[in-house]
N, C-alpha and C positions, 0 to 999 in steps of 0.2 A: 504493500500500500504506500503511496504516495505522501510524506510525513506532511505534506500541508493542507493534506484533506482529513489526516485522524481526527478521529472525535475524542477528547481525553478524558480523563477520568475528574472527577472536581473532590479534593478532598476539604471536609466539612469541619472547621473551624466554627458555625453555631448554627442554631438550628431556627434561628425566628428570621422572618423578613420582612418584619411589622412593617420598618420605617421604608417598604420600597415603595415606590409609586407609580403604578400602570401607563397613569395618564400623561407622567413624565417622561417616561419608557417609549412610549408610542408618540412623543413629538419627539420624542430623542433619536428615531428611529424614521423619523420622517425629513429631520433635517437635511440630511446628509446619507447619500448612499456608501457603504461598506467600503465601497473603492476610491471616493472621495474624500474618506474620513481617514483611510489608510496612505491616500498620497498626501492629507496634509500631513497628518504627522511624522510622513517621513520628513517631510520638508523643514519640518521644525528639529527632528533630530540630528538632518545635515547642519542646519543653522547653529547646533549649540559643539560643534565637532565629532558627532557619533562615530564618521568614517574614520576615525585617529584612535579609536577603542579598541584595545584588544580582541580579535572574534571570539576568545573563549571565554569571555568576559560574563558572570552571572549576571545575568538584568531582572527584577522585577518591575513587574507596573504595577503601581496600587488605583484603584478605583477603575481598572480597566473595561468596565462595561463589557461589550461584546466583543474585544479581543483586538480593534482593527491597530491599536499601538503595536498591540505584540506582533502582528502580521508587518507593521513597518519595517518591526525590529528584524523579524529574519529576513525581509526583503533587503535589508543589509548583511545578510550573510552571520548574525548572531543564530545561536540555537539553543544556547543554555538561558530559558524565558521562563518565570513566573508570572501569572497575573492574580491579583487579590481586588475582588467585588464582593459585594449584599446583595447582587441580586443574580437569583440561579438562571433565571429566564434570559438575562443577558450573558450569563457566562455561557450559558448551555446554546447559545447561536455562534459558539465562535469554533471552527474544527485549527487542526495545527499543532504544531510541536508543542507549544507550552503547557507547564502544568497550573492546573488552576486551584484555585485556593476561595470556597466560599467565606468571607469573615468578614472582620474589622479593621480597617484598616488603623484604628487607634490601639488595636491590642494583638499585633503582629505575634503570629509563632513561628515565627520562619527563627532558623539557627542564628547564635550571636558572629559576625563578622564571615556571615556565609553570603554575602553580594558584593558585587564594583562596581552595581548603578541602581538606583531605586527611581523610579521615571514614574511621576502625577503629571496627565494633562487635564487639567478642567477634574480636578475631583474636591479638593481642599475647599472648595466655596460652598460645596455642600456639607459640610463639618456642622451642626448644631450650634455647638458654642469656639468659635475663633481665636479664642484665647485658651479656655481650659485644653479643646478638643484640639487644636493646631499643635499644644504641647504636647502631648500625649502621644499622637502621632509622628512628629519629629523625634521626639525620645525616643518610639519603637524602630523610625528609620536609621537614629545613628545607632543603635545596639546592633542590628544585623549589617549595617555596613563596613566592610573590611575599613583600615584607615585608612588606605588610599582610592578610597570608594568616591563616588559623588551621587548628590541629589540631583534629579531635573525636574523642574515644574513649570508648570506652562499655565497660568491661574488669569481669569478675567479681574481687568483691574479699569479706577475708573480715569478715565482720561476723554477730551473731548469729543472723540471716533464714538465711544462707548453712550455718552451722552444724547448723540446724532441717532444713533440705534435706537435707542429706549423710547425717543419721540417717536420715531417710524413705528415702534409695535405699539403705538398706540394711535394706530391711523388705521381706521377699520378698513376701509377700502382697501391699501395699501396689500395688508395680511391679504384679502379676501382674492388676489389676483396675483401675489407674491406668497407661493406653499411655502419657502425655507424661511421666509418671516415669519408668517402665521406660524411655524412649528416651533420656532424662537421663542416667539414672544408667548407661546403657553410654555413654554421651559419655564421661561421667566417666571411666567404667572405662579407655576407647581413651586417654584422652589421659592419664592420670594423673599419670605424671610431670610431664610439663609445668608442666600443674595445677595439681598441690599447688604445685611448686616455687615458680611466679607468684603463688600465696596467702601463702606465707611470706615474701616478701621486700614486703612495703608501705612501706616507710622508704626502702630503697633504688632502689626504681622509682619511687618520687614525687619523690626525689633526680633521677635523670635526666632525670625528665618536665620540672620544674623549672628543669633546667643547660641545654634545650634549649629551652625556652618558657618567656614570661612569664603565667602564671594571670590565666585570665580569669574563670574557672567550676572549683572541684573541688565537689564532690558525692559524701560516701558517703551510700550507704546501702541497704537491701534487697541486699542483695550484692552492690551495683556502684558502679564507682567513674566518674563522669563527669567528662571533666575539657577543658576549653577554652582552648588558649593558642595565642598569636602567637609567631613567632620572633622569638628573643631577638637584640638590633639587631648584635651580632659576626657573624649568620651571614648578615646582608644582605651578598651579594655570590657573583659565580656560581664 
């Protein structure tokens, strides 16, 4: 069999999916087709230097949804992929080498200093609470990062581009003759809270990104914030 068609096995880290949401799932599913979703993030992983990464290099994605990160990733010749979601119905759309991990991305069980890259695109802004839950999560990603590991995050942030958006989905017409808007702006609407919250606080979440990694790469801009760091040398050790 063809390893980019297997269907993998999901081992189960916990067994509730209260907090998943259908309604957010099915415009998350509508935005963007699997192969569009999978050429952007290649494109963002060229952009932070992925082609310079060792190929035997451990990667997880955390919040990986339906998988199309990890298909970027071996569309760069990686193979050793984890991905870690809450929701089974999007992990369960994705076939491919990686092994999948139903959980928490706040309360990781992957092994201490078993990765060299831990890769969030568009997940951290769905975090409840931005400050408790941002730390908790950073904590779990420097324990399984080796020390000469790095973070990639790829996080909606607010900047004028982002502002220009937020009017447009709110232009009924606009959605009603524009699908990838309309499927936007119910994103938007499902997660709101979260949302907004993760948009208002940029001082304070750059703070933690910061007290947890050393910057290798921030980058705003177009409403997102990219940012690359290594753990900071106190948290070498398991």
């Amino acid at each position: 069999m063809n390893r980019a068609h297997e269907v993998p096995t999901i081992e189960r880290w916990c067994a509730s999916l209260a907090c998943c949401d259908p309604l957010w799932e099915e415009a998350y599913r509508r935005f963007e087709s699997p192969a569009q979703e999978t050429e952007k993030f290649r494109r963002r992983l060229l952009a932070v230097g992925a082609r310079n990464w060792p190929r035997e290099s451990d990667i997880a994605e955390l919040f990986c949804g339906r998988g199309n990160g990890l298909r970027a990733l071996a569309s760069l010749g990686f193979e050793r992929l984890s991905g870690v979601d809450l929701s089974e119905e999007l992990l369960a759309s994705y076939t491919g080498p990686a092994r999948l991990y139903l959980g928490d991305c706040r309360d990781l069980k992957l092994a201490a200093h078993s990765l060299d890259v831990v890769v969030v695109q568009g997940g951290l802004h769905h975090l409840p609470d931005p400050s408790d839950d941002l730390e908790r999560t950073l904590t779990g990603v420097r324990r399984v990062l080796r020390p000469s590991g790095r973070l990639v995050i790829v996080e909606p942030w607010s900047t004028p581009f982002l502002t220009v958006v937020h009017a447009l989905c709110r232009v009924g017409p606009a959605r009603a003759v524009w699908g990838k808007l309309d499927a936007l702006a119910r994103m938007i609407e499902r997660e709101r809270e979260t949302y907004f919250r993760w948009l208002a606080q940029p001082e304070p979440i750059l703070r933690v990104l910061r007290t947890h990694f050393v910057p290798e790469r921030e980058h705003i801009g177009w409403g997102k914030l990219t940012f690359v760091g290594t753990p900071r040398p106190d948290e070498r050790r398991a």
